[in-house]
N, C-alpha and C positions, 0 to 999 in steps of 0.2 A: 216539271211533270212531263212525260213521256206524251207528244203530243199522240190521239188518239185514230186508228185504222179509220181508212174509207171505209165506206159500208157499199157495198157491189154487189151487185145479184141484175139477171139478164131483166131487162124492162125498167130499171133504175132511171126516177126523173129528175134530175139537178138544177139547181139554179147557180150558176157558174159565173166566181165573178176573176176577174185577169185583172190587178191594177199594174200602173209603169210603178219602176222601182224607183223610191223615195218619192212617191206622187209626184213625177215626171211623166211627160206624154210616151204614148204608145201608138202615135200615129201624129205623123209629121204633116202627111197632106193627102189628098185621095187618092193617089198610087197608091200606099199602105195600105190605106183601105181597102182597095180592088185587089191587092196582094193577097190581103188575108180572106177575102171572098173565094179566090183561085186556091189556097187551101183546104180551107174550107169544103168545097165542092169536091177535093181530089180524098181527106180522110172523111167523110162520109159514105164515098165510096168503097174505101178502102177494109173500114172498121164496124161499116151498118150501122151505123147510131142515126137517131133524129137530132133535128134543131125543132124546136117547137114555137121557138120565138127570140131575138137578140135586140141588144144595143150598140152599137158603137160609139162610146166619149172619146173626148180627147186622152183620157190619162188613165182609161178605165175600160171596159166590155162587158155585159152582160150576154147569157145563151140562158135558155132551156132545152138541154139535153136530155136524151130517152136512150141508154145505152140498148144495145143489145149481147152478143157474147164476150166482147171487149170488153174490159174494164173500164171505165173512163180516165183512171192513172196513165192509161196506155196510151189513149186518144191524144189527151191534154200536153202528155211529155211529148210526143210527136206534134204536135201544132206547134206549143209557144218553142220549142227548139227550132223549129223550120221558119219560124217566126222571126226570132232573134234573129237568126242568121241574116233575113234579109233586111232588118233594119240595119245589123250593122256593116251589112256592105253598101247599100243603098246611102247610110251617113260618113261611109266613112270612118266609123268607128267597134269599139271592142267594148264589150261587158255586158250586163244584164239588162233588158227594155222589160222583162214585169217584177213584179214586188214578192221574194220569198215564194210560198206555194200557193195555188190557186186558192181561192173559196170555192169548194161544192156542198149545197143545201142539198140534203136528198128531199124530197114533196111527196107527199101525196096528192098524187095530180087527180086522182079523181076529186078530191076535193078543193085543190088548191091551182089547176092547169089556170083556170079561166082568168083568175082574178090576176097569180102569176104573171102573166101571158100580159096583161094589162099594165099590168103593174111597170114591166119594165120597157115596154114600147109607147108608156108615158110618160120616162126619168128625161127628156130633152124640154117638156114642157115644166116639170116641177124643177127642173134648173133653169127656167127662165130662158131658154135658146131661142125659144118656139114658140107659137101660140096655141096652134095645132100641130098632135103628132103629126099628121100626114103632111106636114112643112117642112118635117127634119127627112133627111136622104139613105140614115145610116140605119136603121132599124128595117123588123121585117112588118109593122105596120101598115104601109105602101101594098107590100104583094097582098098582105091579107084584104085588101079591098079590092085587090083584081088592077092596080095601078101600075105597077109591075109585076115583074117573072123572076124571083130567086129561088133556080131550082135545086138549091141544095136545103132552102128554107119547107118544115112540112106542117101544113097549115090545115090539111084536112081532119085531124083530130078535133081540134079545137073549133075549128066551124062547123063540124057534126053535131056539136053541142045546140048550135041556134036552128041548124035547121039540115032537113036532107038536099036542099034546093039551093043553089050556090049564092046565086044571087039576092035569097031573100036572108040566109047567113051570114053575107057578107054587109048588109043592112042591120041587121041585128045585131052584127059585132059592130061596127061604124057608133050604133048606140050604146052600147055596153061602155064601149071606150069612153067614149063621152063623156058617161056619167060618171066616172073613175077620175074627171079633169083636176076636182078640187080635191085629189086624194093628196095627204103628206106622205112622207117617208112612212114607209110599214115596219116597224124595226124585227118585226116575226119574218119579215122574209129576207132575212139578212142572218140570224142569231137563229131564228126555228122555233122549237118548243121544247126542245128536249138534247141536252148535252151540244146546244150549239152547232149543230149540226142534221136535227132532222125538224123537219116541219109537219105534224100531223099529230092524231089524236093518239091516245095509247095504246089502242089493240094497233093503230099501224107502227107507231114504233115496238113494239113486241114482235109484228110479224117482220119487221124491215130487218131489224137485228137477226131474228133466228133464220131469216134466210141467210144472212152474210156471216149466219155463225157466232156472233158474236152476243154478248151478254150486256145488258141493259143495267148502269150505273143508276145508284139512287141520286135523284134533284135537290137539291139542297138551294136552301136563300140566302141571302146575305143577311139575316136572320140567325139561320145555324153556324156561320161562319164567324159573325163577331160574339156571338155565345161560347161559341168551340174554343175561341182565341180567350178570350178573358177567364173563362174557368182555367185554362191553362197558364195563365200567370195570375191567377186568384183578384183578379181588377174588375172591380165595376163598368157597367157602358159610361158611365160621368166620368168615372176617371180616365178611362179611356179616349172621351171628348174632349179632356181639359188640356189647354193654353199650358206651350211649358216642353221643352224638349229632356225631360227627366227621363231614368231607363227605371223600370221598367216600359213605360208608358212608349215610348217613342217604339222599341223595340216591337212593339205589340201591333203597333199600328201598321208599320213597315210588315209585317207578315202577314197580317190583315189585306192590304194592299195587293201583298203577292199572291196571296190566296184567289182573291179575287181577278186579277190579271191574266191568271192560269185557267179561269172555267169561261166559256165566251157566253153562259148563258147569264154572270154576273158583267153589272157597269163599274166599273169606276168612278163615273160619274154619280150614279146613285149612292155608291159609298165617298166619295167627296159630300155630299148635300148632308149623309149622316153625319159622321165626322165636323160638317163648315169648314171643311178645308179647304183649297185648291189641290186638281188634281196633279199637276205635273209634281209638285213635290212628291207627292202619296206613288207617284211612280217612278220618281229619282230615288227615295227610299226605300223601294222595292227592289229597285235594282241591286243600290248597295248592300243589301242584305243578301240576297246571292251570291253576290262576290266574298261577302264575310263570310259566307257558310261554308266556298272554297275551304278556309284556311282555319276553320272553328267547326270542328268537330261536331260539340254541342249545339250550337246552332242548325248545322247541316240535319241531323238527327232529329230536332224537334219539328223542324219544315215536312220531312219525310213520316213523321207520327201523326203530324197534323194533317198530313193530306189524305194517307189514308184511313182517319177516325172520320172525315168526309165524305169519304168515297165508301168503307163499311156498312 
């Protein structure tokens, strides 16, 4: 399936995530880090966008970007290229330092900035690094409390929120964080709410789309998906579930699998728990099933009927 366009329009707020390829690091030692801060500070300049908030991991980076007349495509290919470039003169070597293409969450920041903004200037503490964010060096946490000066980081939106008076916002965020310590993973701010890619309520996914042009696919669950699949080889969900690599059955699942693999607002996971399966397999035979669709007509054809009686 044709993976699907950014959505861009000028004021666009993202949650942006950069991993190293094959979860490999993407920062070797704090030069890199101060590298990509000197970046940083030169395409903000360049391209007018905000930072509204970041992380830096070892093999990972989180931003909350606010584009302005730039695309964000533009931004991003311009950074992690200039990026690249200097990890691999810096090591020594040749090939790709991130993973495939960026993640961009588009947000609704008016509803989602604050917690956002929390969220990921807490990922050093929910991975155990830290006890307190303002322990960790690499986030923009620190400046929002006035502790440092990252002036490519802009922090005045977000502390509008607590208060007009600096000091008694940067107190009030100091607390907000806080209470966010025992938060787990959010998996909505990863995945979104809508096509895997936007985070917000329905009139804002309606208005985000019809800015960027673009037309709002129907949500489907993993529900309609193993429904869709079994009426199309006339199989029950038991027999669907049952122990036994017989065809129809296998066949069904494997596309099943693939179905799933293709939409990010479904798990694999979850479809493993239905199933009792393990999922690596469920995605070794997703795989192979692609590869047989190459060369089977028949098969290629029903994946393609099947994705769009999904998406219709």
């Amino acid at each position: 399936m044709a993976r699907k366009p950014r959505i861009n329009f000028p004021g666009a707020v993202y949650h942006v995530i950069l991993r190293g390829n094959a979860g490999g690091p993407i920062f070797f030692d704090d030069r890199d880090r101060f590298r990509l801060y000197l970046i940083l500070q030169q395409t903000v300049e360049r391209f007018r966008y905000r930072i509204h908030g970041f992380c830096l991991m070892k093999n990972h980076a989180h931003f909350i970007m606010q584009v302005g007349d730039i695309p964000l495509s533009t931004i991003m290919q311009n950074l992690s290229l200039r990026y690249t470039k200097w990890i691999n003169f810096s090591q020594g070597r040749t090939g790709h330092v991130f993973q495939g293409r960026y993640k961009a969450l588009l947000l609704d920041a008016d509803s989602y900035l604050l917690e956002i903004v929390r969220y990921v200037h807490l990922n050093p503490v929910r991975a155990g690094m830290v006890i307190a964010p303002e322990d960790y060096p690499w986030s923009g946490h620190r400046a929002y409390l006035g502790i440092e000066i990252i002036p490519w980081l802009s922090s005045d939106w977000m502390l509008s929120n607590f208060s007009g008076k600096i000091d008694t916002a940067r107190n009030k965020y100091r607390t907000f964080v806080a209470d966010g310590m025992s938060e787990k993973r959010r998996n909505e701010f990863h995945s979104g709410t809508c096509e895997g890619r936007i985070l917000g309520d329905d009139t804002f996914v309606d208005e985000a789309l019809c800015k960027a042009d673009q037309i709002r696919q129907r949500a489907f669950s993993l529900h309609d998906v193993v429904t869709t699949v079994c009426l199309r080889y006339g199989i029950s969900e038991s027999q669907l579930k049952a122990r036994g690599k017989t065809r129809p059955y296998t066949e069904a699942r494997a596309l099943l699998a693939l179905l799933v693999k293709e939409n990010a607002h479904l798990s694999l996971t979850e479809l493993g728990r239905f199933l009792d399966r393990d999922i690596s397999p469920l995605s070794r035979s997703a795989q192979r099933l692609v590869v047989n669709a190459e060369t089977e007509p028949r098969l290629a054809e029903l994946i393609r009927e099947l994705r769009h009686e999904l998406l219709s």
